[in-house]
C-alpha positions as CSV (number, residue, x, y, z in Angstrom):
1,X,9.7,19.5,4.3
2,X,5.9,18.4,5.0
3,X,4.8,15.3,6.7
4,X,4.1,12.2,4.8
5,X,2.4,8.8,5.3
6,X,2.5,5.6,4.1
7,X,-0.2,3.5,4.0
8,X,-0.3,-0.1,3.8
9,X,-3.6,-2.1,3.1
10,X,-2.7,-5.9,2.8
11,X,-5.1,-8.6,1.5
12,X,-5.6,-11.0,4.3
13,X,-8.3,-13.3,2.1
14,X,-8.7,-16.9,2.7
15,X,-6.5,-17.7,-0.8
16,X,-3.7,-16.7,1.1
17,X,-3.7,-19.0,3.6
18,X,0.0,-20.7,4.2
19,X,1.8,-17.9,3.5
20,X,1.1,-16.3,7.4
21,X,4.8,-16.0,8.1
22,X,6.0,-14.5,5.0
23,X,3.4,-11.8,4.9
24,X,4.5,-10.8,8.8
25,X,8.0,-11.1,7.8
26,X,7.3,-9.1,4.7
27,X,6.2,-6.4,5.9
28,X,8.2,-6.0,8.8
29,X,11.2,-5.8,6.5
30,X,9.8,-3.1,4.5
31,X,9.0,-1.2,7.5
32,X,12.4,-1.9,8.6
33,X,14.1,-0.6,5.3
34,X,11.5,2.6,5.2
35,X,12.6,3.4,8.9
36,X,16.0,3.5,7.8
37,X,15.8,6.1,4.7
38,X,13.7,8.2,6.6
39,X,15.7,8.5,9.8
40,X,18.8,8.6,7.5
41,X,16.9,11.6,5.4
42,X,15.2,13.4,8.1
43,X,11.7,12.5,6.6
44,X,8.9,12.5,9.0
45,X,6.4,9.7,8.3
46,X,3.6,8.1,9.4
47,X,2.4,4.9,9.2
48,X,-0.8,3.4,8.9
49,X,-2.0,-0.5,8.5
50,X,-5.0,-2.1,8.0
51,X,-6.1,-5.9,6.4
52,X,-8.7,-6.8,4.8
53,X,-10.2,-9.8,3.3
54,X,-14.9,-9.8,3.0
55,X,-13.9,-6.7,5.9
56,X,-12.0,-4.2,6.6
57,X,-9.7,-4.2,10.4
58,X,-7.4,-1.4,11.2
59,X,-4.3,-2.7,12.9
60,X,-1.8,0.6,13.4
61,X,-3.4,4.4,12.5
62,X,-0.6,6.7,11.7
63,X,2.2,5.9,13.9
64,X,6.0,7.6,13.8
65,X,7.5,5.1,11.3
66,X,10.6,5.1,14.3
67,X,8.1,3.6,16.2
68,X,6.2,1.5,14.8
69,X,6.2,-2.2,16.4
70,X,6.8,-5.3,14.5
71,X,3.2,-6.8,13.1
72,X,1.1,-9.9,14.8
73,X,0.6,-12.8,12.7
74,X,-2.4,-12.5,9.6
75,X,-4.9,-14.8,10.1
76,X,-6.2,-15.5,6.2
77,X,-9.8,-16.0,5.6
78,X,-12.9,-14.4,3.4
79,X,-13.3,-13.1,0.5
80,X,-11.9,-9.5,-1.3
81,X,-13.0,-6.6,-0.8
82,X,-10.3,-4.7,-2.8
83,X,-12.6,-1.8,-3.8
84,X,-14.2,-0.9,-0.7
85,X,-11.2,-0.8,1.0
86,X,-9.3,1.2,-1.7
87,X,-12.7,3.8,-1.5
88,X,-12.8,3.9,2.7
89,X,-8.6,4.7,2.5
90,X,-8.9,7.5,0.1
91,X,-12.1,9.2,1.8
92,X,-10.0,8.9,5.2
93,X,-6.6,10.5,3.7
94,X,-8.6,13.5,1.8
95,X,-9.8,14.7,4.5
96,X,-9.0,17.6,6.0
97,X,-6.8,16.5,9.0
98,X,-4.3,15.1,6.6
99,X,-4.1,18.5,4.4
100,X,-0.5,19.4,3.1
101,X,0.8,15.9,3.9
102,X,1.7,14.0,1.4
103,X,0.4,10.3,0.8
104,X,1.8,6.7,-0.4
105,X,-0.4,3.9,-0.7
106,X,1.0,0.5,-1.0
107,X,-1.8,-2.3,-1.6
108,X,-0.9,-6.2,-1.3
109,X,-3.2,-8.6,-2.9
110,X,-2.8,-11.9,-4.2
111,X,-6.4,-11.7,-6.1
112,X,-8.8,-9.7,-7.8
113,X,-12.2,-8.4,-6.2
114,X,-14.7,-10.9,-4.7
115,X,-17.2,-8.7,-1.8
116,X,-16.8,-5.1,-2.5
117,X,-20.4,-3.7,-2.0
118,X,-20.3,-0.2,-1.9
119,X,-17.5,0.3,-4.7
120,X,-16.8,-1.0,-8.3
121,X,-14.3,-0.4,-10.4
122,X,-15.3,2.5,-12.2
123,X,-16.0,4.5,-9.4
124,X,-12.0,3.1,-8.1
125,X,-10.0,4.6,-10.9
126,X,-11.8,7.6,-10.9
127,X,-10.8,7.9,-7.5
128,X,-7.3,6.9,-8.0
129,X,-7.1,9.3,-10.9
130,X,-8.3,12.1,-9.0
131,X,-5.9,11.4,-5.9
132,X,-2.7,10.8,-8.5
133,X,-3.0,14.4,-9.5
134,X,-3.2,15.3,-6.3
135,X,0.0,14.3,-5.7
136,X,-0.6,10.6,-4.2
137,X,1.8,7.6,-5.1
138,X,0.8,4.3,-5.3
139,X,2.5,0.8,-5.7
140,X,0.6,-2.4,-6.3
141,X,2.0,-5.7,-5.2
142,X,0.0,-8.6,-6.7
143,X,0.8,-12.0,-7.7
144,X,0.1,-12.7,-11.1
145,X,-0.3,-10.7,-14.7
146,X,-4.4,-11.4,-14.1
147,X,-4.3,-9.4,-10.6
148,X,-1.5,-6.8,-12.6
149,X,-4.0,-6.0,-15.4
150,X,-6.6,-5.2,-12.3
151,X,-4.5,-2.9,-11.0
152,X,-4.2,-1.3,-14.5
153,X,-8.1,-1.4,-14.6
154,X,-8.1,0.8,-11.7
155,X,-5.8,3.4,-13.0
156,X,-2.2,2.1,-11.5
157,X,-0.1,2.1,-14.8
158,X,3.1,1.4,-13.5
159,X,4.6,4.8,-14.6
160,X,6.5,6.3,-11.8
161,X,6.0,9.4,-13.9
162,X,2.0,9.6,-13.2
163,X,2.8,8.3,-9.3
164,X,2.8,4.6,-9.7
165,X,4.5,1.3,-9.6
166,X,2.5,-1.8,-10.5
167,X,4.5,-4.8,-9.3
168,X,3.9,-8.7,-10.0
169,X,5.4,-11.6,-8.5
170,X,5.2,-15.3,-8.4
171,X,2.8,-17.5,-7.1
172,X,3.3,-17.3,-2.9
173,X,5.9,-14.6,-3.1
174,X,4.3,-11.2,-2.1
175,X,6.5,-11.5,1.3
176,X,9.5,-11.9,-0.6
177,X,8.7,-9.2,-3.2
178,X,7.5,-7.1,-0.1
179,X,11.3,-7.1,1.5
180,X,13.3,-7.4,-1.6
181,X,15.3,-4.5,-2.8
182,X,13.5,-3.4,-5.7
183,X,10.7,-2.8,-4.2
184,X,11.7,-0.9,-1.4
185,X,13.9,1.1,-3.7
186,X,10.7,2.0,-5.6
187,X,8.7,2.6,-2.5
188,X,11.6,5.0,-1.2
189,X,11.3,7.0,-4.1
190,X,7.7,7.1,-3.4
191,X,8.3,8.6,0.1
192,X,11.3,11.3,-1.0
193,X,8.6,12.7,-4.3
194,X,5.5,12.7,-1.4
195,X,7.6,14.2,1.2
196,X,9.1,16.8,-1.0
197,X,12.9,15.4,0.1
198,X,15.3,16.1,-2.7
199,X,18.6,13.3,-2.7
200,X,20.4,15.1,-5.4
């Protein structure tokens, strides 16, 4: 069974602000629940973090998922700079070093693109495309059916047959969303078909 990662890049933009303690809470659940099918399964994963809002902060590079720590508090300001941080992830996870190990990308926004510079959405679907036959899964947590037809502009259907789950939820809810059992049902998935781990 080959490594995996999964790779969390959450929107930390100024249009957030209020929802600190669910976002923290969030995703420490969904860590939490991950951690559990993975020890339970014998998967070996790694987890990286980063936020964004105008820029782009890496908070944990590929740790064990048995040890990774609970998060700090977001601080939500700026703009979004969806794109560019969408581009830098898949340039850092196709290269070399990461080779044979499979890859699930879950991005958290609660808005569409505001201060990319160096990507647009063209050249971001072509990516995605590229990496989805590659073998990549992807989930999208956004807020409302404008930021869920983004994500479809950038090539993240919602099929779990082509690698992808596209998921809205209410105004304010990502946290919730983020720990509720759907969604880490979905995102287990995700790790077994990356990690090669058959449950049946």
């Amino acid at each position: 069974m080959s490594k995996t990662n999964l790779i969390i890049i959450d929107d930390v933009s100024g249009s957030r602000y209020g929802q600190e303690m669910s976002d923290k809470n969030g995703i420490d659940s969904m860590i939490d629940q991950q951690r559990s099918a993975c020890v339970q399964n014998g998967i070996q994963c790694n987890v990286t973090l980063y936020r964004f809002n105008s820029n782009l902060n890496k908070i944990h590079d590929s740790v064990p998922i048995t040890e990774f720590p609970p998060i700090e508090m977001p601080h939500f300001s700026g703009g979004t700079a969806l794109y560019d941080t969408i581009g830098y992830i898949i340039r850092k996870f196709s290269a070399e070093t990461y080779d044979g190990e499979g890859k699930v990308l879950c991005i958290i926004t609660d808005g569409l693109d505001t201060a990319s510079y160096r990507y647009g959405q063209s050249q971001i679907k072509k990516m995605i495309d590229d990496v989805k036959q590659k073998g990549w899964q992807i989930m999208y947590l956004s807020e409302n059916v404008e930021t869920m037809r983004a994500g479809y502009s950038i090539g993240i259907s919602g099929d779990p047959s082509d690698g992808s789950q596209n998921i809205s939820t209410g105004r304010g809810q990502l946290g919730v969303t983020m720990s509720g059992r759907a969604t880490n049902t979905a995102l287990t998935q995700m790790l077994y078909t990356s990690s090669g781990y058959d449950p049946y």
